[in-house]
C-alpha positions, 0 to 999 in steps of 0.5 A: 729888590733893586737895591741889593743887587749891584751896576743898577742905577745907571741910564741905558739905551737901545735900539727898541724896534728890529733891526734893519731899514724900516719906517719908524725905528725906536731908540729906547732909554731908561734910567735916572739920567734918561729925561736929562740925556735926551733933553741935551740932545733935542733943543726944541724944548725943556723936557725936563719941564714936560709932564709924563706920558707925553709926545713932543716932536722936533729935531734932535742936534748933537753940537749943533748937527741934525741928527734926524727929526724926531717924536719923543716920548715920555715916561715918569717912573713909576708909571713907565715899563722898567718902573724908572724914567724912560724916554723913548725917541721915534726916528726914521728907520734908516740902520745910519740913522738909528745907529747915530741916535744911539750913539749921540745917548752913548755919549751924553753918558748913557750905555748900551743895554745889555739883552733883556735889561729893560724887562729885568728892570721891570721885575726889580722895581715890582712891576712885573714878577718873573714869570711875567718877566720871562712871558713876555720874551715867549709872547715876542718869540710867539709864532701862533695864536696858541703861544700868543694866547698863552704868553699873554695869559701868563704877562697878565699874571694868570700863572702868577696868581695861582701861584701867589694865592697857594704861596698865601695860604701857605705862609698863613699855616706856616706862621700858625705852626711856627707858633705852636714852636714858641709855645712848645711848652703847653702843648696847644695848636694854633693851626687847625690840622684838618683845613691843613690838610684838606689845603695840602690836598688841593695844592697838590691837586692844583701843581699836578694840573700844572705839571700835566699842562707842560706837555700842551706847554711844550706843544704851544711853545715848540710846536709838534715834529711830524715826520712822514715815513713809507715806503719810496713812492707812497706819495710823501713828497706829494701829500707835504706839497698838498699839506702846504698847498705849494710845490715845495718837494720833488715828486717823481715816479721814480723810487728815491727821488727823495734822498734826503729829509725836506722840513716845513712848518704848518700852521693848523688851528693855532698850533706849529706842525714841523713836517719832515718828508723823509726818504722812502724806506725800503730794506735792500738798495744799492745806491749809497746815498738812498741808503744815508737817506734812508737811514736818517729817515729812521732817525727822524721817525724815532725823534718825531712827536708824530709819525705819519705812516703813509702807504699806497693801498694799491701796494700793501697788504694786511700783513704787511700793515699789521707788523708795521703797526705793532712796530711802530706801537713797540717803539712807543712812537705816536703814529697814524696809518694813512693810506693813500691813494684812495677815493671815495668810491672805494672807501667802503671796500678800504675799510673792510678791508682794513678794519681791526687797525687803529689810528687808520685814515684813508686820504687821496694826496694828490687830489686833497681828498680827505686831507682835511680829515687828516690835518683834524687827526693831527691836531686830536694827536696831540690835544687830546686830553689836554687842558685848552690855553684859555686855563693857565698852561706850564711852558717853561722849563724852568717852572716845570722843574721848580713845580716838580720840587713844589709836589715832592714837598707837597707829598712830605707835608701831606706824609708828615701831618698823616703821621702826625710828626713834630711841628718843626719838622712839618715847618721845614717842610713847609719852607721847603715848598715855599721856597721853591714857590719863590723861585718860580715867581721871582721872590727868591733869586740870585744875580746869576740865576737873573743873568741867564733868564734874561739873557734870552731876551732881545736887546731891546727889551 
């Protein structure tokens, strides 16, 4: 694939490692001219002699200054990340000294990486598809052990090979039907009708899966935005302090403390949970600035994966509570009721009293009673009945909208063999399915399509 594209046969460099003072830092070349770039620069042996896979430790010199005392590591295509010759120089973390590492490579004809380019080249030498190109960005960009164990499924092709074993038995029925087209003339079938269409029906059954685990997906990869709403003294700002264990928001007794919106992330069994402590919501106020708060708190609650209702069970009744819980199921929100303010000697009574509602939870925010309880009903809200990241699970967008391709054309092979349609009709649609198949893995692409995926990635990889 390398050769048909354009601008890949030269040396690059980066800086591997994040930027900024540290212990080590890592420079990274890749590209024909790799090995011979850094062996002008480091007199203390002939590198172009060494084996791969090998460490070699000394000064690195441009015209006889030293730059820094080095570990230089080496890698022999293929058996290296991009599949070409890669060297990589371990310097000492100072931004100076780094900067001045990549700048002697620069000058000894090697040119700075564009973002993502170490990886792109790994998919262009075979050594990764493309959606273990694009994992690895998302296990680099991964925050929780959900998204990490759900990227490094991916790089270790788990989403490829469902994928690779669908496009196989594909392309098989697709050869037999293109077949049975040369032979139009004698009326015979090379592709056994039945196999095919018990194969279309688990390809479908197989791609729903797939589509469905995208919103598990989008969990795992962008976490859950949970905004809690209630009226203004309802203990909002204490139960998000209580939540992340620290005093992050004003607590008051006076109504409308809290003005605007306070965000923080919380982090439970794996999963990122923005929460959004909101402005109390009250209908009539004469203060301007509670009002704006007041207003973006709405909006928050509508833009909200979640919505926590939390309420003073010493100041609301079952009325009250009824029509909030109808107007929040009207709106199509996700929501919990939680009323605050309670203990355990009262529990019993609570329930009684509020028995009927759904989604209901008694809590004590500023003691952490129950609290517990609640961050449990957070993480049953958005996992319930969704796949568990140990199976392959959609997180790319860009995948979900190739996959959606892959199920209309999927639905018109399966309504093309029931309706027993011509054998070339039935191979259009065929390639049509495969097609879409090959852009999810990377079999069929274009430079610009390569260009914007890769341009999300880090420089240094």
């Amino acid at each position: 694939m390398l050769g048909k594209l354009t601008g890949w046969d030269d040396t690059i460099v980066a800086l591997a490692t994040p930027a900024g003072i540290g212990a080590i830092g890592v420079v990274r070349l890749s590209g024909t001219q790799a090995f011979a770039i850094a062996n002008a620069l480091f007199p203390s042996k002939d590198l172009l002699q060494q084996p791969s896979h090998t460490l070699h430790v000394g000064f690195l010199k441009e015209n006889d200054m030293v730059l820094d005392e080095v570990v230089i590591s080496l890698f022999r295509g293929p058996r290296s990340y991009t599949g070409e010759d890669v060297v990589e120089i371990s310097c000492h973390g100072s931004p100076y000294v780094q900067q001045q590492v990549i700048q002697a490579c620069t000058n000894k004809g090697s040119r700075l990486a564009k973002p993502g380019e170490f990886t792109q080249r790994a998919f262009l030498h075979g050594k990764l598809d493309l959606t273990q190109a694009e994992a690895v960005a998302d296990l680099i960009a991964s925050n929780t052990e959900a998204s990490r164990k759900a990227a490094l499924h991916n790089i270790r092709g788990g989403f490829s090979d469902v994928l690779k074993l669908l496009r196989e038995r594909l392309l098989q029925f697709s050869a037999l039907i293109e077949l049975e087209l040369d032979f139009s003339q004698e009326d015979v079938e090379f592709a056994d009708r039945t196999q095919f269409y018990q194969l279309i029906n688990e390809a479908s059954d197989t791609v729903r899966h797939l589509l469905q685990s995208f919103q598990l997906g989008n969990v795992i990869k962008n976490g859950v935005q949970v905004a809690i709403i209630g009226k203004p003294n309802a203990g909002k700002s204490t139960l998000l302090n209580t939540l992340l264990n620290e005093n992050r928001a004003i607590v008051s007794d006076i109504a409308g403390t809290t003005r605007d919106t306070i965000e923080e992330t919380l982090n439970i069994d794996g999963i990122l949970f923005r929460l959004i402590d909101t402005a109390g919501i009250r209908e009539h106020t004469s203060d301007i600035i509670e009002s704006i708060g007041v207003e973006k708190s709405l909006e928050k609650m509508r833009q909200a994966d979640v919505v926590i209702y939390l309420f003073d069970v010493n100041d609301i009744t079952v009325p009250e509570l009824m029509k909030i819980s109808n107007d929040l199921r009207v709106q199509s929100l996700q929501y919990l009721l939680v009323g605050n303010k309670a203990d355990v000697q009262r529990e019993a009574a609570l329930q009684e009293r509020y028995q009927g509602f759904d989604h209901l939870i008694f809590i004590a925010a500023k003691t952490g009673w129950k609290v517990d309880l609640l961050k449990e009903k957070l993480v049953d809200s958005v996992m319930h009945g969704l796949v568990q990241t140990e199976s392959t699970v959609v997180t790319n967008a860009r995948h979900y909208q190739a996959l959606h391709q892959v199920n209309a054309s999927l639905a018109d092979i399966h309504k093309g063999l029931a309706e027993k349609i011509p054998g070339d009709l039935l191979a259009l649609d065929i390639r049509r399915c495969l097609h879409y198949l090959g852009e999810i893995t990377g079999e069929i692409t274009n430079e610009d399509q390569l260009g914007y995926i890769f341009s999300k990635f880090c420089i240094g990889k």
